[in-house]
KOLGUTOR-178868 format. One line per field, with one value per residue (C-alpha): z, y, x; residue in one letter; residue number from 1. Coordinates in pm, whole numbers, plus 50000, padded with zeros to 5 digits. Each point is the difference from the previous one (the first is absolute). Last residue first. Layout:
N
c3 (Z:...)
c2 (Y:...)
c1 (X:...)
type (a:...)
seq (NUM:...)
END
This chain:
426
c3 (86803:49848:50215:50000:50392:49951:49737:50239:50238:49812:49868:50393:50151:49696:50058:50361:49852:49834:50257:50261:49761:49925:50411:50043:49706:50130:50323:49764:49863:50158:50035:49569:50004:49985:49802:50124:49642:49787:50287:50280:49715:49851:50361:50061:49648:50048:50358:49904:49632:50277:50156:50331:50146:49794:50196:50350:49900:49824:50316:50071:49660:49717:49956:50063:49787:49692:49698:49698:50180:50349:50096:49965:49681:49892:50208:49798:49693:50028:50097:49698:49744:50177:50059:49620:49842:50238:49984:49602:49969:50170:50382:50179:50321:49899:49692:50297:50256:49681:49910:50406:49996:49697:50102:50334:49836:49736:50358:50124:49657:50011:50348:49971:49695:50145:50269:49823:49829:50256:49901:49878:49646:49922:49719:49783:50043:49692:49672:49796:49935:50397:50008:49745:50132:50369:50088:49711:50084:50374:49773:49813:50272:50241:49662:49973:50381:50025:49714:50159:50288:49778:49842:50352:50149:49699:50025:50365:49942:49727:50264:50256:49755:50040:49791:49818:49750:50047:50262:49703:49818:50269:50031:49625:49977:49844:50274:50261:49767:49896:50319:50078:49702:50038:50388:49853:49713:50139:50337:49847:50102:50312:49888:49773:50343:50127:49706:50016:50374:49927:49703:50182:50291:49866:49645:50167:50152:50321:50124:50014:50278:50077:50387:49892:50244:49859:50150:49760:50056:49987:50141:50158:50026:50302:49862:50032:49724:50184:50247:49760:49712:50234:50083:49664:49878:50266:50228:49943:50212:50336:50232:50231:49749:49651:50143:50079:49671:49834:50168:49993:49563:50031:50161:49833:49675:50125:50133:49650:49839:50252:49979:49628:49982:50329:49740:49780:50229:50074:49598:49936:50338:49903:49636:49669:49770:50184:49841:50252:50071:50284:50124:50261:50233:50095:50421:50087:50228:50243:50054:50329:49928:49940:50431:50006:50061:49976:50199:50344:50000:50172:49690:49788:49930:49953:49754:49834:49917:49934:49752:49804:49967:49861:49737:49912:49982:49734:49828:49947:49926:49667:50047:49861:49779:49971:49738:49940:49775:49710:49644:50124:49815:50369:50090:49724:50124:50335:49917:49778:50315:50221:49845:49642:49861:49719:50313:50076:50188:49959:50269:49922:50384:50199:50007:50199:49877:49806:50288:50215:49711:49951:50376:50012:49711:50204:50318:49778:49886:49671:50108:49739:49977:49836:49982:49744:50157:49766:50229:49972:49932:50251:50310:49955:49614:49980:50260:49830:49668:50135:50158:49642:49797:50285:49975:49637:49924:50312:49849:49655:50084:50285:49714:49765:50177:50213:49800:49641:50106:50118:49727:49779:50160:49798:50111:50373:49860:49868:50329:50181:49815:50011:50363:50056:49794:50164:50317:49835:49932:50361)
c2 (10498:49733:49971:49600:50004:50306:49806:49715:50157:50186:49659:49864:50283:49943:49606:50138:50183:49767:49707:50284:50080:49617:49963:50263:49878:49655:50202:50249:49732:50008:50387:50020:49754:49641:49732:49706:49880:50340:50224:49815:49801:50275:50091:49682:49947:50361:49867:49659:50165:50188:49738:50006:49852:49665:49986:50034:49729:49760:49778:49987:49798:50079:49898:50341:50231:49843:49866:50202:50330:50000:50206:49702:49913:50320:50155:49743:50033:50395:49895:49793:50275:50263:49809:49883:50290:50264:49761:49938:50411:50036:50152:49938:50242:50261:49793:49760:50291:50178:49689:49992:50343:49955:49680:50229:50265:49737:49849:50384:50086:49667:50041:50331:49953:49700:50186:50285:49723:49898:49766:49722:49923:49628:49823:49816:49619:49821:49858:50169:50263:50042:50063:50270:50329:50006:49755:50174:50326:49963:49861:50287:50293:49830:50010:50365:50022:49833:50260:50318:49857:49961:50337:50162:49797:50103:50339:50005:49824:50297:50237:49841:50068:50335:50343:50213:49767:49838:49725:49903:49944:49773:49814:49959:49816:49726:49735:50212:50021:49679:49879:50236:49883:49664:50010:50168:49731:49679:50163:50056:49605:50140:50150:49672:49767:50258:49993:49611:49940:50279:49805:49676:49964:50194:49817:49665:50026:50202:49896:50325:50056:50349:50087:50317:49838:49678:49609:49777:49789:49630:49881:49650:49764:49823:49624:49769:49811:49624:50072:50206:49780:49678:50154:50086:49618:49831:49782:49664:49794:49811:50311:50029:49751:50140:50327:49911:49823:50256:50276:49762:49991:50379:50035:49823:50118:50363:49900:49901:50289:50197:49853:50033:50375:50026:49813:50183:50336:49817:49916:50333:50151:49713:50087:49832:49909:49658:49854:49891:49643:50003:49691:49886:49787:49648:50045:49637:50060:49725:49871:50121:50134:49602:50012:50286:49751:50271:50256:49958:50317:49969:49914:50228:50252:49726:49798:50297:50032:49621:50049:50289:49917:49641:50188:50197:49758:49783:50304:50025:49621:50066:50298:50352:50139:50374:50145:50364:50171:49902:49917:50073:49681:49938:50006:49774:49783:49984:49859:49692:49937:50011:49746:49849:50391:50115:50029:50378:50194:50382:50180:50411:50082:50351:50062:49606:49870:49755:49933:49903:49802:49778:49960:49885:49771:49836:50012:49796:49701:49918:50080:50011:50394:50164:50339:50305:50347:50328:50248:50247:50325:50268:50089:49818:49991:50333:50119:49835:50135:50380:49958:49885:50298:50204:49900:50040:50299:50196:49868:50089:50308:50084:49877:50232:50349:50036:49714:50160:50345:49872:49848:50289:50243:50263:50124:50060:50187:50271:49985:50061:50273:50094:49997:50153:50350:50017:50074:50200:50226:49971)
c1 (47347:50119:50329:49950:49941:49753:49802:49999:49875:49693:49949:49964:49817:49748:49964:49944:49697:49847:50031:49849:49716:49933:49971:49720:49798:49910:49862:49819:49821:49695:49953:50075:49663:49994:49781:50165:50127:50084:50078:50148:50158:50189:50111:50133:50164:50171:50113:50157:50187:50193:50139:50154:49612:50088:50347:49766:49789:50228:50081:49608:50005:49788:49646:49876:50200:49876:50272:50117:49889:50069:50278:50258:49959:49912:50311:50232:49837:50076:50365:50054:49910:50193:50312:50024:49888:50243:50293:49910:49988:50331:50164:49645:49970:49815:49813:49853:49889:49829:49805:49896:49889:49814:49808:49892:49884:49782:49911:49916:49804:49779:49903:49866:49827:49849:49923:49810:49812:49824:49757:50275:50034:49803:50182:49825:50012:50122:49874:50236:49735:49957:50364:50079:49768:50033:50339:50186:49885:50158:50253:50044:49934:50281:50266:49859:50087:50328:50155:49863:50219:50241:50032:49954:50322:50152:49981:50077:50329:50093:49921:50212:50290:49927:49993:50207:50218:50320:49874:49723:50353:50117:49695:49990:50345:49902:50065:49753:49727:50011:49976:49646:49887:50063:49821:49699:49951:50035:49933:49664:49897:49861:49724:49897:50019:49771:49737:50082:49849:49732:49890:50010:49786:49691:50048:50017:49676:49864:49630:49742:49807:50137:49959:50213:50307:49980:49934:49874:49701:49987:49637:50051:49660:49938:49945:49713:50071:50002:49735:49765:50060:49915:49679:49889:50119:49790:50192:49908:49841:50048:49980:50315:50233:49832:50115:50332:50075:49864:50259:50288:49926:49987:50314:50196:49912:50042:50380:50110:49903:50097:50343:50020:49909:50329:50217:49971:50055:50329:50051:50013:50224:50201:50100:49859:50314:50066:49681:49709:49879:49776:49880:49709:50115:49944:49906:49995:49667:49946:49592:49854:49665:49903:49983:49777:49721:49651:49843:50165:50190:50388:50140:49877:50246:50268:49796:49919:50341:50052:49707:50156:50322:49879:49814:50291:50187:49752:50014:50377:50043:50091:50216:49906:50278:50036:50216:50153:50190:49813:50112:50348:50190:50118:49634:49840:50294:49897:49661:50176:50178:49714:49842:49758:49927:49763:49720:50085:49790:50102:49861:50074:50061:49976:49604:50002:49682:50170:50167:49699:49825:50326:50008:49645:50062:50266:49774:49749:50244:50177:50333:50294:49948:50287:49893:50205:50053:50005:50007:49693:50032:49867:50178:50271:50097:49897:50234:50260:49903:50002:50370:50086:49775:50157:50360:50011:49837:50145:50338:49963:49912:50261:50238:49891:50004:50333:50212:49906:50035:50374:50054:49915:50210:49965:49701:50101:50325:49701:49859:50300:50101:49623:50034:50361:49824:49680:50232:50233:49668:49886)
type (x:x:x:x:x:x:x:x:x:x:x:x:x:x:x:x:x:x:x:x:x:x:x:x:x:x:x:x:x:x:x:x:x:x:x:x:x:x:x:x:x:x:x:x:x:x:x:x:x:x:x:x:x:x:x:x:x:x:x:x:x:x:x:x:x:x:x:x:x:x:x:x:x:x:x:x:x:x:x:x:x:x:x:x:x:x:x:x:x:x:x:x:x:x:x:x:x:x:x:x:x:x:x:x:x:x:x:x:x:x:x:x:x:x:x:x:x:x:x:x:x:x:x:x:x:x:x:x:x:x:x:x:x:x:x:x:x:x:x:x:x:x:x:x:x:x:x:x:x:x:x:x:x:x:x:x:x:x:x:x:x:x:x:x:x:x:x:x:x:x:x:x:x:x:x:x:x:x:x:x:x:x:x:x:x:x:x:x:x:x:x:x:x:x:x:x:x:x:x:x:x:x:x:x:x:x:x:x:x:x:x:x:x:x:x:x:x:x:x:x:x:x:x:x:x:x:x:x:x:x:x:x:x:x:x:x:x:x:x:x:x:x:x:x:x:x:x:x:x:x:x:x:x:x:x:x:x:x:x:x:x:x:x:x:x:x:x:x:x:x:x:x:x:x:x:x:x:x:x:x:x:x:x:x:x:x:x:x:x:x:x:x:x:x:x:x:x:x:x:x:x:x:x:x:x:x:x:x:x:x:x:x:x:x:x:x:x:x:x:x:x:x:x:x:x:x:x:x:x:x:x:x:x:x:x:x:x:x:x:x:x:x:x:x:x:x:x:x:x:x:x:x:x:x:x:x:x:x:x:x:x:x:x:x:x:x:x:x:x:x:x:x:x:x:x:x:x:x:x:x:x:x:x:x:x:x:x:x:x:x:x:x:x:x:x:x:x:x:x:x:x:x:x:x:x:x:x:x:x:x:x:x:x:x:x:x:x:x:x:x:x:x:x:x:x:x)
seq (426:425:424:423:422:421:420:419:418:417:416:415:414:413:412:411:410:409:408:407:406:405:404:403:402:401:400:399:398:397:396:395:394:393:392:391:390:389:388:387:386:385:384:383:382:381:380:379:378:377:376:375:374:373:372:371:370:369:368:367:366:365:364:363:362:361:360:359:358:357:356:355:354:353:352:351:350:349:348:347:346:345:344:343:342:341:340:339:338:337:336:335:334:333:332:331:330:329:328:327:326:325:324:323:322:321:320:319:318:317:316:315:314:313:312:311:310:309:308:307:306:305:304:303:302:301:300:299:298:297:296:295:294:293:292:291:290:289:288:287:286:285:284:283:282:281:280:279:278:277:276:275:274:273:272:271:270:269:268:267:266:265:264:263:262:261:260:259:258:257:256:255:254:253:252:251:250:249:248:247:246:245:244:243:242:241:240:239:238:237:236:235:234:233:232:231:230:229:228:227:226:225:224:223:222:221:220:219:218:217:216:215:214:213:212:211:210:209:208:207:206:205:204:203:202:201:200:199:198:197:196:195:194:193:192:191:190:189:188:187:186:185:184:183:182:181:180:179:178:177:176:175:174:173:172:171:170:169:168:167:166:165:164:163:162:161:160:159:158:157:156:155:154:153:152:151:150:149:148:147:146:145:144:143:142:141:140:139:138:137:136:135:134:133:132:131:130:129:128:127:126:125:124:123:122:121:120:119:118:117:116:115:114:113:112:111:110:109:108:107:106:105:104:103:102:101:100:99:98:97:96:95:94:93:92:91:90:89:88:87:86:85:84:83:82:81:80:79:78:77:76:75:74:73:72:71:70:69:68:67:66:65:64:63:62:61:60:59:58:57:56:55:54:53:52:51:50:49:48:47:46:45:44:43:42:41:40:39:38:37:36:35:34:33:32:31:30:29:28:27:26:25:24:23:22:21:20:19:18:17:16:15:14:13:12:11:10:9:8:7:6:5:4:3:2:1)
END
């Protein structure tokens, strides 16, 4: 036990030293949790409840252009903007290359007259077989002048899709209520009353959104559930910076040989190191676990919600910090220098984030990449984080996302231990 004790505060006392490597395993997980949140955290802002700037180009005077002015200035997800500074299109297009909004609707001038025709020739059609007036005027052609949407190349699809959609129902609610009036002044020669109209034109079902959790928790994720378990991981990993060094230094200075020399076993040395650094990937899980609590919500930020059972996040968090070990150990085995050992490491752990999930979601990848993503380890400890911090899991729920880091782990360990033996290490 005491040569035990021993290898760990030699490690721990080499751990200090290296400063970049502190710097690399504490500070950039930081910075990036920071970051990507408070970015993540503005985008879903900026959906779900800021209002895009748009500015409205009406060059119709008539009532179902007002209409559609009303409707999308009711719309919870547009900031309406009517400009009247403007002579065309072209002088509307400029205010969006110079980005003073992103977005620009134009109504045509013969939009409401359309919409009126629409409307008659529709009822027209309905009516054509009931004798209760000439439907013959119902017939007039529709030319169909659109609507524009002038957008700036910098919003993406999936955006200006669900833009689109607002404008659509917009468009398709003034349409409707101007068939509806005509219909009703058509059966009963007066106007439709305007509480009867509301109920046909707004009768909606309404749509309750409810996330889905094991612990029946009502509570939405944000960005700070999604990514401080993402970059806790992506943190873990990044020891190989300093494991796998140490371990290469070790071997190039001679102190495997000399550990050789004394009474005890080279394995022992491994161990030591393996319990260093996995008491390394818990204090950095402990900061930005504290991070996400106590920081966030004065930077404006969601606070971080720790899951119920903390005995599984323990759990978890010591077998991916056993896990980021074994694979920091694997690289120093086999690397021959400390830049093989950097270099390798540090792309290889982007690599399996990339790949495992973490820098873009496992569900909009390809079907092609399913099996790869399932190869990489980073994939299983973000699982079973987010069975705990996003679904509300217990230790039982995750024990199948477990199952698969152990066996990573421990072949990673079958694979130093071979290497050692192939180098004559041990």
């Amino acid at each position: 036990m005491f040569k035990l004790w021993s290898t760990i505060l030699k490690d721990y006392r080499i751990l200090l030293r290296d400063k970049v490597g502190l710097t690399l395993m504490f500070v950039m997980p930081i910075i990036l949790a920071i970051v990507i949140a408070s970015v993540q955290n503005s985008t879903f802002e900026l959906v779900n409840e800021n209002k895009v700037p748009v500015l409205l180009f009406n060059t119709d005077n008539g009532e179902p252009a007002k209409e559609l002015e009303t409707a999308l200035s009711k719309v919870g997800m547009f900031n309406i903007r009517k400009v009247t500074d403007v002579q065309n299109e072209e002088d509307l297009k400029s205010r969006i290359n110079t980005k003073d909004a992103l977005l620009a609707i134009v109504i045509p001038g013969n939009y409401s007259d359309e919409v009126l025709k629409k409307a008659n020739r529709i009822v027209g059609e309905a009516l054509k077989n009931v004798a209760v007036q000439d439907t013959g005027t119902f017939n007039a052609a529709v030319t169909g002048t659109p609507v524009k949407l002038y957008y700036h190349p910098v919003l993406q699809q999936s955006f200006r899709k669900s833009i689109d959609g607002v404008l659509q129902s917009a468009l398709q609610l003034i349409q409707s209520r101007h068939i509806v009036k005509n219909v009703y002044y058509a059966v009963n020669e007066e106007n439709i009353p305007d509480s009867l109209e509301n109920q046909i034109v707004n009768n909606t079902t309404p749509v309750a959104e409810i996330p889905v959790s094991r612990n029946d928790s009502r509570k939405i994720p944000n960005a700070t559930q999604h990514n401080v378990p993402a970059w806790t991981i992506f943190a873990m990993f990044f020891v190989v910076i300093s494991l796998g060094t140490s371990v290469v230094r070790e071997k190039l200075n001679g102190s495997i040989i000399r550990l050789r020399t004394l009474p005890t076993h080279f394995g022992l040395a491994i161990v030591s190191k393996q319990i260093t650094y996995i008491i390394v990937t818990m204090l950095q899980a402990a900061v930005i676990f504290s991070i996400g609590i106590w920081l966030f919500p004065k930077m404006g930020l969601p606070v971080l919600n720790l899951p119920d059972d903390k005995t599984a996040l323990f759990l978890v968090t010591f077998i991916c910090g056993w896990c980021a070990a074994s694979f920091a150990i694997c690289i120093g085995v086999f690397a021959n220098t400390q830049e093989q050992a950097n270099g390798f490491g540090a792309v290889s752990v982007v690599l399996l984030a990339a790949i495992g999930g973490l820098l873009v979601p496992s569900f909009v990848m390809p079907s092609s990449f399913q099996f790869i993503m399932r190869l990489s380890p980073l994939h299983w400890c973000l699982e079973a984080y987010y069975g705990l911090f996003l679904e509300g899991g217990k230790l039982k729920d995750i024990v199948m996302n477990l199952i698969p880091l152990l066996v990573i782990t421990v072949l990673l360990q079958i694979i130093a231990f071979y290497g050692l033996k192939q180098k004559k290490l041990i």
